[in-house]
C-alpha positions, -999 to 999 in steps of 0.1 A, spaced: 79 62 -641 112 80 -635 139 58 -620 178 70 -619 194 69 -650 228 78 -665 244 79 -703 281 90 -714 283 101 -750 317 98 -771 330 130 -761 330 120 -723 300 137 -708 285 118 -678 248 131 -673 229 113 -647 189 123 -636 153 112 -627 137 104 -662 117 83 -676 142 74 -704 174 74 -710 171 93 -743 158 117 -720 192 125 -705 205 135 -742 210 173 -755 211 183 -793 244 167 -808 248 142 -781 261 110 -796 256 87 -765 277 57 -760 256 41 -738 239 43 -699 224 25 -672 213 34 -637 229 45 -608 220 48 -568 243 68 -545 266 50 -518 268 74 -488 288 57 -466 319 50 -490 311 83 -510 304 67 -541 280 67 -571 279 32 -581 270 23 -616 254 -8 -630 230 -26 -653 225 -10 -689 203 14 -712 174 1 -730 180 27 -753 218 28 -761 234 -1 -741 255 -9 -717 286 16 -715 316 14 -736 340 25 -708 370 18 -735 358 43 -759 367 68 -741 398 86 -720 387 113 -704 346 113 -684 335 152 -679 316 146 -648 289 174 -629 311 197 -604 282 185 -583 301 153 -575 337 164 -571 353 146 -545 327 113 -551 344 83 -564 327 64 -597 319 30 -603 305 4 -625 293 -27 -614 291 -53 -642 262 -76 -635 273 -107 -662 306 -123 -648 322 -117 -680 328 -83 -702 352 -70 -733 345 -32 -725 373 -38 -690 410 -37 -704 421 -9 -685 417 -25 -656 427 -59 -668 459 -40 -680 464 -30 -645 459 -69 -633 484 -77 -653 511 -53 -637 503 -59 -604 515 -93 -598 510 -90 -563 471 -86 -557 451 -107 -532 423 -127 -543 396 -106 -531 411 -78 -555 410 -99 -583 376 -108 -577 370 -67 -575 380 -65 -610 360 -94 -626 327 -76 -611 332 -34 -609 350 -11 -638 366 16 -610 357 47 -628 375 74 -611 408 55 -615 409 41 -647 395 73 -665 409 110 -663 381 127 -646 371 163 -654 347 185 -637 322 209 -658 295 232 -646 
């Protein structure tokens, strides 16, 4: 059954699709860094993120600096929702925690649950 998948590999490629695994997603040379599945959010123009890959993982946002995205989605914001309360792959936005003394506690909340993609990563666009 296909379901809506996503990987990254290590040189920032972001391929998302209807497969049936997420293997399925990869092209010759691809070394993935792990996936999971993703559902689009209309109303806040977002394509959120979450869960992990049976095949590679759950993604290692802190490998990498720069996520070459499908022009297809310009303008769409990214982001991850962790699903475990408690993650290692989330210092950039920790980082950021830390030099915001002033955030609210709903904010802080934010970042022990979602990795904000589009602003923790340099986002390019590729065709």
């Amino acid at each position: 059954m296909t379901l809506p998948k996503f990987i990254i590999c290590i040189d920032g490629t972001f391929r998302l699709g209807m497969v049936n695994q997420h293997k399925h997603l990869l092209k010759p040379g691809d070394q993935c860094i792990g996936g999971g599945y993703y559902h689009f959010d209309f109303v806040s123009n977002r394509i959120i993120l979450d869960r992990e890959s049976y095949d590679f993982g759950r993604p290692k946002w802190y490998l990498l600096e720069v996520l070459k995205v499908p022009s297809t989605y310009r303008g769409i914001r990214i982001v991850y929702k962790y699903d475990d309360g408690f993650h290692d792959d989330f210092k950039a936005a920790i980082k950021r925690e830390q030099n915001q003394a002033c955030l609210d506690s709903a904010e802080r909340e934010q970042f022990r649950t979602e990795f904000n993609v589009s602003e923790e990563l340099q986002i390019e666009y590729y065709d």
